[in-house]
C-alpha positions in Angstrom: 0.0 0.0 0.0 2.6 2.5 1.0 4.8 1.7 -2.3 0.9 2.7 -4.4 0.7 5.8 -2.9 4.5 6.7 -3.4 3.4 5.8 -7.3 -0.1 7.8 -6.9 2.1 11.2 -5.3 4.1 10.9 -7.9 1.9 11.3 -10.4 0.2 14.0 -9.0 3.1 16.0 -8.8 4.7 15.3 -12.3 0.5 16.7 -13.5 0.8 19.8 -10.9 0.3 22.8 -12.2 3.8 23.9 -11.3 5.6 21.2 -13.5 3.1 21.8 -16.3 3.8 25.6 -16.7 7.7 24.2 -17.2 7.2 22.2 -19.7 5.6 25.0 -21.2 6.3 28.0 -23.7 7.7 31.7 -23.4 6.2 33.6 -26.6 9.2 36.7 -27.3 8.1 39.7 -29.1 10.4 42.4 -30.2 10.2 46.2 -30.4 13.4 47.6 -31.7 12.2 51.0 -33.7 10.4 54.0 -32.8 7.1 53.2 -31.2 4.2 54.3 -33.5 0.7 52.8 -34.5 2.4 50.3 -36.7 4.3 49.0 -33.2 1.4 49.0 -31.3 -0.7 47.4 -33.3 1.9 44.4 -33.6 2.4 44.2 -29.9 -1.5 44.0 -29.7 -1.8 41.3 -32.1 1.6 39.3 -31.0 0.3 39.1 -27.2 -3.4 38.3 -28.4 -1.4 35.4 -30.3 0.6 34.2 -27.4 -2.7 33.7 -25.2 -4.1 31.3 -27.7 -0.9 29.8 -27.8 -1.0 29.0 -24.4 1.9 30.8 -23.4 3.0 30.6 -19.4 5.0 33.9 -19.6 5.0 37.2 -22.2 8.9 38.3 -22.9 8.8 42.2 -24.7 12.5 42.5 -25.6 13.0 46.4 -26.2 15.0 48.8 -27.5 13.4 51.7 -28.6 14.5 55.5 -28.1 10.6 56.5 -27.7 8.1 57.2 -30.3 4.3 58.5 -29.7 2.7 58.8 -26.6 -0.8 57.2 -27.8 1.1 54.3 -29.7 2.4 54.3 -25.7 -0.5 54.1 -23.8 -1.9 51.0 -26.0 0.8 48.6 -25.3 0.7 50.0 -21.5 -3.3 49.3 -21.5 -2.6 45.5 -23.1 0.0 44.9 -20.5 -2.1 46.0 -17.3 -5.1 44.3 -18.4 -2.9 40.8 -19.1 -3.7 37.7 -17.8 -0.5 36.0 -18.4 2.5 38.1 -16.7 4.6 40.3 -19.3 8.4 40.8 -18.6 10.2 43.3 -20.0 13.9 42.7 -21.3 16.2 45.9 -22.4 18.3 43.9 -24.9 20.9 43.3 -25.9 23.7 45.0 -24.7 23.4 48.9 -26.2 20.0 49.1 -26.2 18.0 51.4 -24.2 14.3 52.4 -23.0 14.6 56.2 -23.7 11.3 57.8 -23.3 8.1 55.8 -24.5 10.3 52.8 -23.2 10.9 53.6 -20.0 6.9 54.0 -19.4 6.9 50.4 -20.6 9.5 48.9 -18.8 7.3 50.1 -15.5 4.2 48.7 -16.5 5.6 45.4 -17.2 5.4 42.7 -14.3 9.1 41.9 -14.2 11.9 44.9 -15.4 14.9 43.7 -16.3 18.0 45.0 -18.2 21.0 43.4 -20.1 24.8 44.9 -19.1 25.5 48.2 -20.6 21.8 49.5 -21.5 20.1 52.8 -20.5 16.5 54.0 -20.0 15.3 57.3 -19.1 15.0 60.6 -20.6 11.2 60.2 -20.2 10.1 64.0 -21.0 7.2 64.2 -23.5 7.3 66.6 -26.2 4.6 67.7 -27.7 4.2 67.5 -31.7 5.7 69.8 -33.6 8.4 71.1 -31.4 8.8 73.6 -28.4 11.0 75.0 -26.2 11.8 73.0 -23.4 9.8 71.8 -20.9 10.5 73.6 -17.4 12.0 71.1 -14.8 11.2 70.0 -11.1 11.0 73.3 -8.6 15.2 73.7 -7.1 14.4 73.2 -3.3 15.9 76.1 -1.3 19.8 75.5 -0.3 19.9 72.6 3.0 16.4 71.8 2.6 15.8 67.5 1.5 14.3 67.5 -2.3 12.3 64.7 -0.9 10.4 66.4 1.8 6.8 66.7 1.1 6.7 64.9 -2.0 3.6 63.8 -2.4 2.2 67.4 -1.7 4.5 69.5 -3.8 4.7 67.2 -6.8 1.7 68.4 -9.1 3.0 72.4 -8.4 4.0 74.6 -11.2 7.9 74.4 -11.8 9.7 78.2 -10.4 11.5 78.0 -13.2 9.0 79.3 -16.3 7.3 77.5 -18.8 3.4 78.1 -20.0 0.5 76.0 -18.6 -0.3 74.1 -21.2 3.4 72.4 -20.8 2.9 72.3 -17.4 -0.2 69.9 -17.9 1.6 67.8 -20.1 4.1 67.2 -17.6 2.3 66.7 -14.6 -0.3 64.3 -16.6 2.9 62.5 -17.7 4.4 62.2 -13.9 1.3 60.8 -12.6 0.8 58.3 -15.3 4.7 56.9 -14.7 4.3 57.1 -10.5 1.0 55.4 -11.4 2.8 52.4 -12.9 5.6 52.5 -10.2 3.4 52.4 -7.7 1.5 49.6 -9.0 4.9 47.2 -9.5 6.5 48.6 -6.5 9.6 50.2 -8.0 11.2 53.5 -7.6 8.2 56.1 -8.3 11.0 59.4 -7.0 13.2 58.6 -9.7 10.8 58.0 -12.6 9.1 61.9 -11.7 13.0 62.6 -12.4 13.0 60.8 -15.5 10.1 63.0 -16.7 10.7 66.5 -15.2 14.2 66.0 -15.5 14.7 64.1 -18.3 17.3 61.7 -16.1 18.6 58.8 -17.1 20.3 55.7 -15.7 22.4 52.8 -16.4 21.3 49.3 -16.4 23.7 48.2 -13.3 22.2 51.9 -11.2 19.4 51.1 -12.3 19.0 48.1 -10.3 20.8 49.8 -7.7 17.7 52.3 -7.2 15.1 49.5 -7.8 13.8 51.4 -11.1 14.0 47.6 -12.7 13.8 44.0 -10.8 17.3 42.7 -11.8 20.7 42.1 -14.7 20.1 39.3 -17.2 23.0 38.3 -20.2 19.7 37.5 -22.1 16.6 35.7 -23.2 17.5 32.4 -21.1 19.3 33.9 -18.2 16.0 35.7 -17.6 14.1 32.9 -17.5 16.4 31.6 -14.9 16.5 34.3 -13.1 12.6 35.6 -12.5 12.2 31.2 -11.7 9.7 31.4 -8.8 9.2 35.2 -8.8 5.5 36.0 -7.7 3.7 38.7 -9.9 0.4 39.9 -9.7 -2.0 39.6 -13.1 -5.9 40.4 -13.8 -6.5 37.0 -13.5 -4.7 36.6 -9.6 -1.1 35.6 -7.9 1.2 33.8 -10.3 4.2 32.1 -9.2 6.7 32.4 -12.5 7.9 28.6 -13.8 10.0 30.0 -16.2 13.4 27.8 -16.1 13.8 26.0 -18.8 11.1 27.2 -20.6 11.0 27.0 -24.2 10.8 30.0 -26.3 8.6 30.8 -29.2 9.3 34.5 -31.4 6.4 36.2 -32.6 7.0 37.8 -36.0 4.8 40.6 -37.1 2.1 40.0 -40.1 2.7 41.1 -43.5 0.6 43.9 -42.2 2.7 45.1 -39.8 5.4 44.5 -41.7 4.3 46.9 -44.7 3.0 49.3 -42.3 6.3 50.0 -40.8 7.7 50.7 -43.9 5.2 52.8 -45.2 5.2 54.8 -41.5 8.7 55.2 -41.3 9.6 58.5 -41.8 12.0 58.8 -44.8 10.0 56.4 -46.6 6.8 58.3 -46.5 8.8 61.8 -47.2 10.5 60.1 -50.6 6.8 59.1 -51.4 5.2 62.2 -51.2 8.0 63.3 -54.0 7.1 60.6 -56.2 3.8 61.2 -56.0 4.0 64.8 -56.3 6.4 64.4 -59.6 4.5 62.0 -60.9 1.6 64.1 -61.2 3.7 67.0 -62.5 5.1 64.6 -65.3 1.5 63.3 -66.0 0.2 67.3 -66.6 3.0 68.3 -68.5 2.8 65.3 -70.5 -1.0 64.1 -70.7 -2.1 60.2 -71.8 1.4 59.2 -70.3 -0.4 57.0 -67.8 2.5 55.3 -65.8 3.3 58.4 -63.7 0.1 59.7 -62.9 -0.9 56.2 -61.9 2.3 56.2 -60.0 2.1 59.2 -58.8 -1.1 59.0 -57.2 -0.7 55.7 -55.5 2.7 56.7 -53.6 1.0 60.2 -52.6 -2.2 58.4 -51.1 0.4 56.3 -49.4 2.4 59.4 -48.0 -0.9 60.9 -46.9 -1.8 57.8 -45.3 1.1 57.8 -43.5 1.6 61.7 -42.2 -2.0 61.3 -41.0 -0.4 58.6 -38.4 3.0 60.0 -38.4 4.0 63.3 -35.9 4.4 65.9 -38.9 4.7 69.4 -38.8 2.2 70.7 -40.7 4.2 74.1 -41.1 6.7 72.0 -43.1 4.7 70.3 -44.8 2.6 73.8 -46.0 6.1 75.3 -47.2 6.6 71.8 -49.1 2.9 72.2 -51.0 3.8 75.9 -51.5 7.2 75.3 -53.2 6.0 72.8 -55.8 2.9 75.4 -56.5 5.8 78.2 -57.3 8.1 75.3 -59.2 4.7 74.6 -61.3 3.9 78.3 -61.5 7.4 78.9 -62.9 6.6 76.8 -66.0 3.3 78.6 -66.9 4.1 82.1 -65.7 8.0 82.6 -66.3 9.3 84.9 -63.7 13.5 84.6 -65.1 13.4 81.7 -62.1 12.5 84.0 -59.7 9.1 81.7 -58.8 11.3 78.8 -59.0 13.8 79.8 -57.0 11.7 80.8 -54.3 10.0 77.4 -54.4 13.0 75.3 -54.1 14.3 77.1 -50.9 10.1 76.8 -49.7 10.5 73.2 -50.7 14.0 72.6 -49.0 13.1 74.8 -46.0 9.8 72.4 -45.2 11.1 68.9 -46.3 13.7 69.7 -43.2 10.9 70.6 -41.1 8.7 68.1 -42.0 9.6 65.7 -39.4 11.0 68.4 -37.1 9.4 67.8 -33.8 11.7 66.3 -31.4 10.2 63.2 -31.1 12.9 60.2 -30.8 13.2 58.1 -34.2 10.8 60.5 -36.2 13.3 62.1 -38.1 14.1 62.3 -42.1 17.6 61.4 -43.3 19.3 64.9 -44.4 20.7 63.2 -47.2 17.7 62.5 -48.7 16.5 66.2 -48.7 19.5 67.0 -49.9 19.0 64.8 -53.0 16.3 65.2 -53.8 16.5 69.5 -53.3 20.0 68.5 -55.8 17.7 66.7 -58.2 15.2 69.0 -58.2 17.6 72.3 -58.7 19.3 70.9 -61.4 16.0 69.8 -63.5 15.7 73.6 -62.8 18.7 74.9 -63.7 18.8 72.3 -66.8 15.3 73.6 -68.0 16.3 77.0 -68.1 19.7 76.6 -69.7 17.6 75.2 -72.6 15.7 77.9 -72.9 18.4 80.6 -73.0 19.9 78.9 -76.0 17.0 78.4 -77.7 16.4 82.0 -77.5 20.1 82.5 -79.2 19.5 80.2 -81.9 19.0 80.6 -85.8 14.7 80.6 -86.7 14.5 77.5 -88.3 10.5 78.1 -89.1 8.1 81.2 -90.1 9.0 83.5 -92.4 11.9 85.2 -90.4 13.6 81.6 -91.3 13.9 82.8 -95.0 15.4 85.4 -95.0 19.4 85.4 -95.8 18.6 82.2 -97.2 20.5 81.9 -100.7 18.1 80.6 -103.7 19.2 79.1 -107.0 17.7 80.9 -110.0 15.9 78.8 -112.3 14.1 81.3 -114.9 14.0 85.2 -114.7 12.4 87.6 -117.3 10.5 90.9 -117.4 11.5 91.7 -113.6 10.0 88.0 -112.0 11.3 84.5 -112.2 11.6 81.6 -110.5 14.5 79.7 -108.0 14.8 76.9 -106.0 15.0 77.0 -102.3 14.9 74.1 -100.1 13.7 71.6 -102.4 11.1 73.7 -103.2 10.2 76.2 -106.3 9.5 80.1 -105.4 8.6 82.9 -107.3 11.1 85.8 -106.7 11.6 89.2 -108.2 14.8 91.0 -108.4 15.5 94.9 -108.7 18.6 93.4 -111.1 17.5 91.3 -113.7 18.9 87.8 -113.3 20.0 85.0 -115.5 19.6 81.2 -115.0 21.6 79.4 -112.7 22.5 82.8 -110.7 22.6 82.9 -107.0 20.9 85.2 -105.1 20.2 86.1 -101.4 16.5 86.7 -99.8 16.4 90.2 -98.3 12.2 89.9 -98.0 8.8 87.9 -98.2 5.5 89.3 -99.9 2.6 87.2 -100.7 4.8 83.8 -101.1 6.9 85.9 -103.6 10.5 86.3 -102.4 12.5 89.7 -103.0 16.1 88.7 -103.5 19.2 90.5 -104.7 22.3 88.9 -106.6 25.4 87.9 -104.7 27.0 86.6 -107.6 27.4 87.6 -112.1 27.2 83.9 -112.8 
């Protein structure tokens, strides 16, 4: 009997709960860009994925400097509202959590950080750029920075700044101490990271509990948070993560052609082609390919900067130069319209994505390209046009004259010559003989007036 129920414990415990959660799964999803709707969206669906899975245990590995506070808040509201616990890895070593990230790495249920990472530098800024936000109010000389905390903290900073940033702020520090609160980590230093824009290291950050603990990566992690209690929505779990195997979740083709499409520089060389490609399609009507093109890309582009922090003051110069550049061909100004357009054009494309906001920003060299490309189609254009004003007529009746003739028949003051293949009727104020040359001097009627350069 005693050797059956030795069997029957056994059993039970190799089928507890515990053991089954180990020979379970880890699902890993990766953020490593700018967080924007295309981000969110792929954390949404990657986690939704991982419940179905069955997944024991969430890993976010980050490494992100920031991106849009509502892209933000979503994968926050996912990760509050999980059932199954959600660490969150800054990986691998030289990545960081700068801004948006560090928000994230609070609201996960486990914090950690690989060797030589950062997060921090939490301070929103708004879209489109401002001057900086004021900081935390200087406490006077001997007095503890600390005292009264909780009293002082939603007070206007003493050292400027209008309300509107002040709101900003303040809703920003209360969301962060929200989430430190919540996972019991270091609430004082996170208002730091937001009024102060502070930033830590991974090792000091551990030191001030801002994160739970160091991991070399993925499977040290799971080693290391082995038996950790978190809390979910759905109750106390005890972590069975050693050994754990892991499981990446990719983004959809979706996603995939989202974040292209989203990023930045992608959606700024867009807008050109679909902005040339309707220019080519004007000038050159029944072409088909560019305007087709053309119209594609720029509904992409559009699609994108209504998702994208833009700064609508570039973007107005950008519209304004191409109107002058178009204006230029219709009404010439000597390149004053297209001059001024170009420098409208180059003056928004830089402030297009001009706001400040971490991993939103257009590659120079691009702008400078493209302005290149554009300034010498310019420059080109009206070269061409300058020479053909110093060229020979080649058509009308200015074209004829100085033109030489061949005289084929001449009496009683009229005759006839050759000229270009073709027979005219030409009068002389010297008579002429057959076979004589003589030079055009005038036109009347389709009857040339010509004078003799030659006796033969």
């Amino acid at each position: 009997m005693r050797a059956t129920a030795v069997l029957i414990l056994a059993f039970l415990g190799c089928c507890s709960p515990g053991s089954a959660a180990a020979e379970g799964r880890a699902a890993l999803i990766e953020i490593q860009d700018a967080i924007g709707p295309a981000t969110s969206g792929y954390f949404e669906k990657a986690h939704a994925r991982a419940i179905e899975s069955g997944a024991s245990l969430i890993v976010l590995r980050l490494d992100t400097p920031g991106g849009l506070d509502t892209a933000m808040r979503d994968i926050i509201k996912v990760i509050l509202n999980s059932p199954v616990p959600v660490a969150c890895f800054v990986a691998p070593g030289g990545a960081r959590a700068a801004s948006a990230g560090t928000y994230i790495l609070y609201a996960c249920h486990v914090a950690a950080m690989a060797p030589a990472t950062n997060l921090g530098a939490a301070t929103p800024v708004p879209v489109g750029g401002s001057a900086p936000f004021p900081g935390a109010p200087k406490p006077p000389k001997g007095e503890d920075p600390l005292k009264d905390k909780d009293q002082d903290k939603d007070a206007a900073p003493a050292d400027g700044g209008d309300a509107m940033q002040h709101k900003i702020v303040n809703d920003a520090v209360a969301y962060i101490r929200s989430l430190a609160e919540k996972r019991g980590r270091n609430a004082d230093w996170a208002e730091r990271a937001v009024r102060e824009g502070a930033s830590l290291s991974a090792e000091r950050a551990v030191e001030q509990k801002v994160v739970d603990l160091l991991a070399n990566d993925v499977a040290d992690l799971l080693k290391k948070i082995d038996g950790r209690k978190v809390a979910t929505t759905a109750g106390e779990v005890t972590l069975q993560s050693a050994g754990l195997a892991v499981e990446k979740f990719e983004p959809d083709w979706r996603m995939k052609f989202l974040a292209i499409v989203t990023n930045p520089t992608v959606a700024y060389i867009m807008l050109m082609i679909g902005i040339y490609g309707l220019l080519l399609e004007g000038y050159h009507p029944g072409a088909i390919l560019p305007g087709v093109v053309g119209a594609i890309c720029l509904l992409l582009a559009l699609f994108a900067f209504q998702i994208l922090p833009v700064n609508y003051v570039g973007l107005a110069l950008i519209l304004l130069g191409v109107v002058l550049m178009i204006a230029e061909a219709f009404a010439p100004s000597f390149g004053a319209l297209g001059v001024g357009g170009l420098v409208a054009f180059v003056f928004g494309s830089i402030m297009l994505m001009d706001i400040d906001v971490p991993g939103y920003e257009i590659n120079r060299g691009i702008i400078a390209g493209i302005a290149g490309g554009a300034a010498a189609i310019m420059g080109a254009t009206l070269y061409l046009v300058l020479r053909s004003r110093r060229a020979p007529v080649v058509t009308g009746s200015d074209a004829l004259l100085g033109r030489v003739v061949d005289t084929l028949e001449y009496e009683n003051g009229e005759g006839w010559a050759m000229l270009g293949g073709e027979r005219w009727r030409i009068r002389s104020a010297r008579a002429l003989v057959a076979g004589q040359r003589a030079r055009v001097t005038a036109l009347h009627d389709l009857v040339l007036e010509v004078e003799a350069i030659d006796e033969r």
